[in-house]
C-alpha positions in Angstrom: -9.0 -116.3 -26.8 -10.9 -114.4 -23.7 -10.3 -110.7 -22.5 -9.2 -112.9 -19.2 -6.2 -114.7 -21.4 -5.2 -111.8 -23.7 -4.4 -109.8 -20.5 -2.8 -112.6 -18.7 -0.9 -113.0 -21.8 -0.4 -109.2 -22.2 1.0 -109.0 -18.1 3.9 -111.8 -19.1 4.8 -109.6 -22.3 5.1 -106.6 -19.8 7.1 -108.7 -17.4 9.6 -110.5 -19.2 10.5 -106.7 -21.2 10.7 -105.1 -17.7 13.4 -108.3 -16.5 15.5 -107.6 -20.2 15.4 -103.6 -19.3 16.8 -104.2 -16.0 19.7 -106.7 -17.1 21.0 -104.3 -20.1 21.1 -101.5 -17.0 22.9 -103.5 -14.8 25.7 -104.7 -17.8 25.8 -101.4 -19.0 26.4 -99.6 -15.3 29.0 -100.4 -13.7 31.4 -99.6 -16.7 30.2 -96.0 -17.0 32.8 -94.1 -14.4 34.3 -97.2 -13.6 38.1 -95.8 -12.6 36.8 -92.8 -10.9 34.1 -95.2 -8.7 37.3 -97.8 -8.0 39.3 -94.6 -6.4 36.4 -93.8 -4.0 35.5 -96.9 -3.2 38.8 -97.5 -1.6 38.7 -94.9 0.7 34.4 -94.5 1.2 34.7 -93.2 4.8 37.5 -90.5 3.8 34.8 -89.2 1.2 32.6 -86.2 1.0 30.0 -84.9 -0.3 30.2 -81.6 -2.4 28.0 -79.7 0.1 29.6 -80.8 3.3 32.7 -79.8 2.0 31.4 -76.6 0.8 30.1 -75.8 4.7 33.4 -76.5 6.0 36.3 -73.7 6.6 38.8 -76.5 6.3 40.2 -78.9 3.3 42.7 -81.8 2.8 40.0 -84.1 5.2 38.9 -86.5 2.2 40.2 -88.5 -0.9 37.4 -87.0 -3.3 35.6 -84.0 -3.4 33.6 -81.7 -5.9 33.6 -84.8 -8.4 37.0 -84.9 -8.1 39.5 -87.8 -6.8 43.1 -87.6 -6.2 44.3 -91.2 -7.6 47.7 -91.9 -6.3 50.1 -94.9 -8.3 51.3 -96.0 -4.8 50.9 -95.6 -1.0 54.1 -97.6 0.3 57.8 -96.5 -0.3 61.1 -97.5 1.6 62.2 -95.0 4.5 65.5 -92.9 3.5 65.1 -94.2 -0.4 63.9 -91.4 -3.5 61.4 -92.2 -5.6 58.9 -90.8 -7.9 55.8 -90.5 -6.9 52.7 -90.2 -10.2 49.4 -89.6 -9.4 46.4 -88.0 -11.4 42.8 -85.7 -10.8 40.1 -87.9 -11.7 36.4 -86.4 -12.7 33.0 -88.2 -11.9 33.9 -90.7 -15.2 37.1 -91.5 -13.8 39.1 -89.4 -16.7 42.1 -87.4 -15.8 41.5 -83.6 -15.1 43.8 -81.7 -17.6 43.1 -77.7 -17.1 44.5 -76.3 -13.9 44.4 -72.9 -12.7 47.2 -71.0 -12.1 47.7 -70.7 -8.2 50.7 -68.5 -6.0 52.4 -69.4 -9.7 51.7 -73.1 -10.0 48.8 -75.3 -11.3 49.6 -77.8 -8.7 51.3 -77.6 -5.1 52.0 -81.0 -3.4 52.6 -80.6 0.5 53.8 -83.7 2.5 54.3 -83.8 5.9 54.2 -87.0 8.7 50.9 -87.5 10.3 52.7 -85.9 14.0 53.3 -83.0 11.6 57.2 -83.3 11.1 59.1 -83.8 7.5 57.4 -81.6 5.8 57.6 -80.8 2.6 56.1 -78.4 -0.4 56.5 -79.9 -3.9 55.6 -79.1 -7.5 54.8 -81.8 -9.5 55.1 -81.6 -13.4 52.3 -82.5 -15.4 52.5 -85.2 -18.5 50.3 -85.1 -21.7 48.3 -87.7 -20.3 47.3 -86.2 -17.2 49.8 -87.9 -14.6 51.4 -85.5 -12.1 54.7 -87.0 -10.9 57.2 -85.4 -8.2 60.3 -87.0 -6.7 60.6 -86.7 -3.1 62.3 -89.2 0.1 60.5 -89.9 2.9 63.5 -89.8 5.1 61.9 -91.9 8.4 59.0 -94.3 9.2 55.5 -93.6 9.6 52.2 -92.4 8.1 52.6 -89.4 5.7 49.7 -87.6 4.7 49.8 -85.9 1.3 47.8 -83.2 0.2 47.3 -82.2 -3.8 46.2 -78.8 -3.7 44.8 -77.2 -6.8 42.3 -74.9 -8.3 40.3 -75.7 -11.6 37.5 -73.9 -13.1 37.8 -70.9 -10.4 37.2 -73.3 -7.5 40.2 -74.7 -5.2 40.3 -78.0 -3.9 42.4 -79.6 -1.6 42.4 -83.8 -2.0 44.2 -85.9 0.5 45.6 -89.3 0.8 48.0 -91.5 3.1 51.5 -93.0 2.3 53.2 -95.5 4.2 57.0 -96.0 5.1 57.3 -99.1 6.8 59.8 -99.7 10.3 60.0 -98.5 13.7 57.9 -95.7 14.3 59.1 -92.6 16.5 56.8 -90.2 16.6 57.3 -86.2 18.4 55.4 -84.5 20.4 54.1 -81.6 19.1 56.6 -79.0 20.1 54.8 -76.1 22.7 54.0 -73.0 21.3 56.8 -70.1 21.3 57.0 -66.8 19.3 60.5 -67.3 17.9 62.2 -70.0 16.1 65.9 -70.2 14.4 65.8 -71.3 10.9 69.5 -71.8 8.7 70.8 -68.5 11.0 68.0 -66.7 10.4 65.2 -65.6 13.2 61.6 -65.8 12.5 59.2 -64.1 15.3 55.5 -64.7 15.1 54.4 -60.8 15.8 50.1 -61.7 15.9 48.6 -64.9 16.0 45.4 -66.1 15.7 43.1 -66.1 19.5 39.7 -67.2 19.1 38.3 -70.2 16.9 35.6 -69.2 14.4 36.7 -65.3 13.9 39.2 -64.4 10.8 42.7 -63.6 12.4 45.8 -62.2 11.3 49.0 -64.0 11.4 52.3 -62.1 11.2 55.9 -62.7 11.4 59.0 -60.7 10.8 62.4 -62.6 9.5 65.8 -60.9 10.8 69.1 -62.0 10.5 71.6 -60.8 13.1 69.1 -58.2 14.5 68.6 -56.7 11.4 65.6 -57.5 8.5 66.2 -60.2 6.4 65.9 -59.3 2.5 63.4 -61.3 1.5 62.7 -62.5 -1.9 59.3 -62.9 -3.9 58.4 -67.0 -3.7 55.4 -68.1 -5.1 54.0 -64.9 -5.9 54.3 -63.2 -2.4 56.9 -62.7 0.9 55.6 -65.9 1.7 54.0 -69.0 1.8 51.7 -70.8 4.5 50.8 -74.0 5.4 48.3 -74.2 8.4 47.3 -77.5 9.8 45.4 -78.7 12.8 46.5 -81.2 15.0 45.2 -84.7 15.3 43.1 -85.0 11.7 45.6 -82.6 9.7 42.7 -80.5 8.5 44.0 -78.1 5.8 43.3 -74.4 6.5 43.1 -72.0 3.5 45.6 -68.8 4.4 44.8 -65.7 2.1 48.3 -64.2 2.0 49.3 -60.6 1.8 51.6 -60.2 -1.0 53.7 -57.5 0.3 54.5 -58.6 3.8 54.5 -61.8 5.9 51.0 -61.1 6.8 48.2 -64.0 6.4 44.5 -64.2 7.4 43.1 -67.7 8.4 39.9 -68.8 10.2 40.8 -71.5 12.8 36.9 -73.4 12.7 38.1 -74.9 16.3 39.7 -74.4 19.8 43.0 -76.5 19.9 46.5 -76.7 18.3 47.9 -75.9 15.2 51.2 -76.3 13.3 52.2 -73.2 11.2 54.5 -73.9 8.4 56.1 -70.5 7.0 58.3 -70.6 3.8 60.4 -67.6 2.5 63.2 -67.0 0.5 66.4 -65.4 0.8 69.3 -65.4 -1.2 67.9 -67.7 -3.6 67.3 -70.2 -0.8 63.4 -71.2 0.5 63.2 -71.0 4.2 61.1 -73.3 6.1 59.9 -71.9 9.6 57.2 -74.2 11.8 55.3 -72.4 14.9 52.8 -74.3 17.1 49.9 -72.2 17.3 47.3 -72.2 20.0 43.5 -71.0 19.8 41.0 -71.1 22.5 37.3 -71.6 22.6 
């Protein structure tokens, strides 16, 4: 045979074991991280990257983040009827996240609220061997709910976010104008300091009385209190750094506009639930 044909022949050796290497890859593929890829997928434009979210003084925006996606069992359920809700923490290979820090006393907190920020609710899942998290809860009108699985694992907190639908005639509130004071189950709560400029750490503080007098409040989750800061129209998530000894939280609001405040105490054995409308300017 010529040098011409043994290298012609040599070139078709080279091709056809190329064409095999590139089938096996693509067989192989798409199995590897198949669940976790499936999640994502079905919500691509609610996804971040790692870095992006990293940049950002806000959570809650996206479905998966860090490697991780919250994976939720359903996203329908029947207005005014309970139900149990499962979901699970997925990593890059679409296995269920196991080890959970302990945060304000919990591994996982599981806030709910309608997407014109009313209904709200803070739940604690429990946890099965498998890695499903399940919490009963009722949706109690129609609408979009936004739920919100906020965690901490290996020292870095993350808050993942998905939709829930309750189907029927929607009646959606305005978000109520901002005021100082609200009553809550014969209680008054007074916002004292709230935030005023977007971008710069503030300090949010509120005093509880009851009949003009302070309210004994009891430890919950850790601290006086609890807060749940979320801005209106995308229901961005803000991280609140409590004080543990007094109704006192710092928060960066990252833009001018409105916010809802939800504060939870305790008294009496009982958890409080007090919402404020917060504005910040430019």
């Amino acid at each position: 045979m010529s040098t011409a044909a043994r290298l012609a022949s040599f070139a078709l050796v080279l091709v056809v074991v190329f064409a095999g290497a590139l089938a096996a890859g693509s067989a192989a593929g798409p199995r590897r991280g198949h669940t976790a890829k499936a999640a994502q997928d079905r919500h691509a434009a609610g996804t971040m990257t790692a870095g992006a979210m990293a940049r950002m003084p806000v959570r809650g925006l996206a479905i998966s983040e860090g490697g991780l996606t919250l994976d939720l069992a359903r996203r329908s359920a029947a207005a005014g009827k309970p139900f149990n809700l499962a979901f699970r923490i997925l990593d890059r290979r679409g296995r269920p996240v196991r080890a959970f820090d302990v945060e304000h006393t919990k591994r996982m907190h599981f806030i709910v609220v309608r997407r014109d920020m009313t209904g709200f609710q803070h739940l604690h899942p429990t946890e099965a061997a498998d890695g499903t998290w399940s919490v009963a809860m009722t949706l109690p009108d129609a609408g979009t709910y936004r739920v919100f699985a906020d965690f901490a694992t290996a020292g870095t907190a993350h808050t993942l976010a998905d939709d829930l639908q309750v189907d029927g005639a929607v009646r959606s509130q305005p978000l109520p104008r901002a005021v100082n004071r609200v009553d809550v189950d014969g209680l008054q709560v007074s916002l004292t300091e709230g935030a005023s400029r977007a971008g710069a750490e503030s300090q949010l503080s509120f005093t509880v009385t009851r009949d003009g007098e302070p309210a004994a409040l009891q430890p919950y989750l850790g601290a006086q209190g609890h807060l749940v800061a979320l801005r209106e129209g995308d229901l961005a998530f803000l991280h609140v750094h409590p004080d543990e000894n007094s109704l006192r939280f710092m928060a960066t609001f990252p833009t001018a506009g409105r916010y809802r405040l939800f504060l939870q105490f305790q008294t009496d054995g009982r958890v409080h639930t007090a919402a404020f409308t917060q504005e910040v300017s430019r």
